[in-house]
N, C-alpha and C positions, 0 to 999 in steps of 0.2 A: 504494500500500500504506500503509496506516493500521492504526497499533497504540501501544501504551505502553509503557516500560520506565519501572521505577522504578530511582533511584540512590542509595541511601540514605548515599553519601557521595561527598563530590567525585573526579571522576577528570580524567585529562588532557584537554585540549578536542578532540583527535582522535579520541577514542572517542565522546563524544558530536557531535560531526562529524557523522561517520561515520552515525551512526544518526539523525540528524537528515533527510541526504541521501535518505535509503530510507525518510521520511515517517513517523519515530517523533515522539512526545510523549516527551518525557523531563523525568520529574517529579524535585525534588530535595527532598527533604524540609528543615528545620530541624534536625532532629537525625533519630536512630538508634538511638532504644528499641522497645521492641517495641510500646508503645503506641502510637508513634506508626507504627512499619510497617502496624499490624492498620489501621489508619485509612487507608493509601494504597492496600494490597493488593489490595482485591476486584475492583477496575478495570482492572489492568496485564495486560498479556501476558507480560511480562518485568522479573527484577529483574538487574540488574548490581551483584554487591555483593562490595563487598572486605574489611570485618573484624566486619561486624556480625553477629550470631547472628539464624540462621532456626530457631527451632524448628515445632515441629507445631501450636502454637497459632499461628504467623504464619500458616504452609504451607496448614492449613483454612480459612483466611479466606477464599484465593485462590480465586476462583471460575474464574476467566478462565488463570490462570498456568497458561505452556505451558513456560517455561525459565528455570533460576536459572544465569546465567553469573559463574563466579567470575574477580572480577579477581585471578589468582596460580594457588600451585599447589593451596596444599592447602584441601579441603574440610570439615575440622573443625568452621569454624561454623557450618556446614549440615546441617539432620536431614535425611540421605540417605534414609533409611527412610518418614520422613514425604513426602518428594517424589515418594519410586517409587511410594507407596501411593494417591499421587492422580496416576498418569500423568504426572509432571513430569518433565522430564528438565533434566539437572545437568552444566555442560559445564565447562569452567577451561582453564588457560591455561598448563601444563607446561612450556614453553618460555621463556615470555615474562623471566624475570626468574632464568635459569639465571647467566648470566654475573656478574650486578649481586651475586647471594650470593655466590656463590664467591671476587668479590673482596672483598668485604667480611668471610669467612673467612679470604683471606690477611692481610686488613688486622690482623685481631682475633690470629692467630696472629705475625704481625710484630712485634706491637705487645707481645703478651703475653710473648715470647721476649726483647726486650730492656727490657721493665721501662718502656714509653715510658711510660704517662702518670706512675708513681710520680716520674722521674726531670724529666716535666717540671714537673708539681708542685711539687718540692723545686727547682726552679731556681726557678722565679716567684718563692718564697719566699727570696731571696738564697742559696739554698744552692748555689753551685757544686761543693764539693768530691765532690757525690753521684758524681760519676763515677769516684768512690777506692771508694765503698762499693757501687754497685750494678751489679753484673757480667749481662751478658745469656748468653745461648745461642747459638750460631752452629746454624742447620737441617742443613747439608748434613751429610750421611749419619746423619741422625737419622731415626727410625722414623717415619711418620706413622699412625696407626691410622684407620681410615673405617668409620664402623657405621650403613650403609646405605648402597647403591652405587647411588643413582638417576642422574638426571642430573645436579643439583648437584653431588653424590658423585663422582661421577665425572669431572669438571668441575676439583675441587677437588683430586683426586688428582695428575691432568695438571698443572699447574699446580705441580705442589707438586713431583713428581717432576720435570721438566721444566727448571723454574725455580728449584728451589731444593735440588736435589741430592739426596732426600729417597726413602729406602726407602716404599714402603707395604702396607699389610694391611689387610684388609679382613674386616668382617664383615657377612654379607646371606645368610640363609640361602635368599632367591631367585633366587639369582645361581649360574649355571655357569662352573666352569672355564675353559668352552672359551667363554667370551663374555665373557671379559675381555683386556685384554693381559698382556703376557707381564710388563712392570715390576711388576703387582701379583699379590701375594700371599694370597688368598682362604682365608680360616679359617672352618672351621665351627664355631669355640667364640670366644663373646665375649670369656668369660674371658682367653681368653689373648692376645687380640689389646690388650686392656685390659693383661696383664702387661707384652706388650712395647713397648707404642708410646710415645713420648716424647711424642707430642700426639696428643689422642684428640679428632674434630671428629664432630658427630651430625648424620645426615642422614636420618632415619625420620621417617615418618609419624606423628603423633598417634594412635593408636588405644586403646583398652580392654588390647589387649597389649603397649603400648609405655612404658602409663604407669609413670613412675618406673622403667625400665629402668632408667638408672642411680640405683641407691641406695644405701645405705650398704655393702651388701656387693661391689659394683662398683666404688665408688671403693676400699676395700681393698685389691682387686685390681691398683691402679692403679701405676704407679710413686710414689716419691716426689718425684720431680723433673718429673715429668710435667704437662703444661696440657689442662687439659678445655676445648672450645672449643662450644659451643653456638647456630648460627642457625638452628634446625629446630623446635621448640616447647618453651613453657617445663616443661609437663607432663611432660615425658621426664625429666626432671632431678627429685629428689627435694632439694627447696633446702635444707631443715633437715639434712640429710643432708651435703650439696654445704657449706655452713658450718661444718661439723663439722669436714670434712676438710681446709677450707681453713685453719683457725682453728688445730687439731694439727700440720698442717705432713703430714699423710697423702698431698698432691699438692701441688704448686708453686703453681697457680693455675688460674683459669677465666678465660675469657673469655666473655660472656653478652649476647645480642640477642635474649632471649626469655624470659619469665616467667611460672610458673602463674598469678598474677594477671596480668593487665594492663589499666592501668597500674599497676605495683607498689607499692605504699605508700614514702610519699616518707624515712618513716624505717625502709624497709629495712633487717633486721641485717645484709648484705651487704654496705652499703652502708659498713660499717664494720671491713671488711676491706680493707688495704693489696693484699693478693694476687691482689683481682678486677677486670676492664675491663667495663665494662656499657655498651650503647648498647639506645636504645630502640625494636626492633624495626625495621630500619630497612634493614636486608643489603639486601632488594628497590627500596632507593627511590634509583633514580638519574634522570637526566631521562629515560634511551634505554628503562630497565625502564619508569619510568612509563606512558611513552608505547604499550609492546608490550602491557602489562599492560589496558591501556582498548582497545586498537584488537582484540584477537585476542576478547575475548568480544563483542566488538558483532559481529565479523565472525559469529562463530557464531549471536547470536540473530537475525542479518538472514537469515543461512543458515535458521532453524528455520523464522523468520516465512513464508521462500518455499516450504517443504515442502522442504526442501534436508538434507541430510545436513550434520551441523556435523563440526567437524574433530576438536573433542577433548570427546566425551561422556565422562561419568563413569559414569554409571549403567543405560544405553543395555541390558545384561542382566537389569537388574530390572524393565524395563519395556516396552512396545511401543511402535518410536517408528514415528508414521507416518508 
């Protein structure tokens, strides 16, 4: 079996392995603009691609492309629409990189509750006494709010509940009662699960309907002691908004692994709040995500290349797979 997969950015050497063994070409480009995609495209069978933007102008190039496998979960930088419209089909990797966030949400929530980086800052700088002035939070039986109960989400609850003594609520208006456990608490108003949680962590999808869910009239909502916790997309966050609130003292603080731009502009006005932790999109990158993250879409486009059912399509209803 002879076919191509383009990679338009480096991944684990297991995934390319992997597709190596089952007599792929695997092309790596120099970079990862769209000029330079439209230039690899027309040849490949497959692209393996983790944060670069497919629009419809890459998508029509593709003469030969039978499958775009996304390394991760969410498919944002892929025009889903333009792949159904040419019989492509769009598979990802739901699983792969569940754990590696979740801890990098407790990291972000740990970290935010006791003030670690303000506090280690001011030590580097001689300042010992910061431990007279800068008091943390203790979690246990503190609220945790979850607005969107995927598997992250849900991941992140356990964990939170579990290990850190920690009520939760939820809100996901696609989720049943009777398909949750019994430690959470399921609201069908954001609002209010916004009123009561002491850390509110986001776990939604990017979409058209998601954008700037939280904005200025959500963070309102919010407590004022409360920590808005964000490794889900930066678009969901309304930042001029999110500065506002942090800057007033309207919420306690944020913790942020995701940014409408990115990479963010290096003088960020955020940047120049004491109240926020920012890491640079990064929840998913550990060696064990990396490695799940490259080997589970090569598994899939070695599945499509065979006429084979892959395991996790995306779009698999918008179009005919054969």
């Amino acid at each position: 079996m002879n076919f191509k997969v383009l990679i338009p950015q480096p991944i684990a050497k297991e995934g390319i392995d992997l597709l190596e063994k089952e007599g792929a070409e695997v092309i790596i480009p120099p970079d990862y603009n769209e000029e330079t995609l439209i230039s690899h495209v027309s040849d490949v069978d497959a692209i393996l691609i983790r944060t670069a933007k497919l629009s419809r102008v890459v998508i029509e190039k593709a003469s030969k492309l039978k499958v775009i496998a996304r390394h991760g979960i969410g498919v944002d930088n892929i025009d889903l629409e333009a792949a159904s419209d040419r019989g492509i089909l769009v598979t990802n990797a739901p699983f792969a990189n569940v754990n590696a966030v979740a801890e990098h949400v407790l990291t972000l929530i740990l970290s935010g509750s006791r003030q670690l980086i303000q506090v280690d800052s001011a030590l580097r700088n001689g300042d010992f006494e910061v431990r007279n002035r800068k008091f943390g939070i203790e979690l246990k039986g503190k609220t945790l709010g979850v607005v969107g109960f995927g598997n992250i989400g849900q991941l992140v609850a356990e964990k939170c509940h579990y290990g850190l003594g920690m009520d939760v609520l939820v809100y996901d208006p696609y989720v049943r009662e009777e398909n949750v456990s019994s430690y959470v608490q399921l609201n069908q108003s954001l609002s209010e699960v916004l009123a009561s949680s002491d850390i509110v962590t986001i776990h939604v999808p990017y979409l058209p309907s998601t954008h700037h869910l939280i904005n200025e009239e959500a963070l309102q909502q919010m407590k004022k002691d409360a920590i808005l916790v964000n490794a889900a997309r930066g678009g969901i966050i309304d930042e001029i908004a999110l500065e506002k609130a942090l800057g007033s003292g309207e919420i306690r603080g944020a913790c942020l692994d995701c940014f409408e731009t990115e990479p963010p502009a290096v003088d960020h006005s955020l940047w120049n709040l004491e109240n926020v932790i920012v890491t640079p999109h990064l929840a998913a990158h550990t060696e064990e995500a990396m490695i799940e993250m490259a080997v589970t879409p090569a598994k899939d486009i070695i599945a499509i290349m065979k006429g084979e059912k892959p395991l996790y399509p995306v779009n698999e209803k918008e179009i005919k797979v054969s």
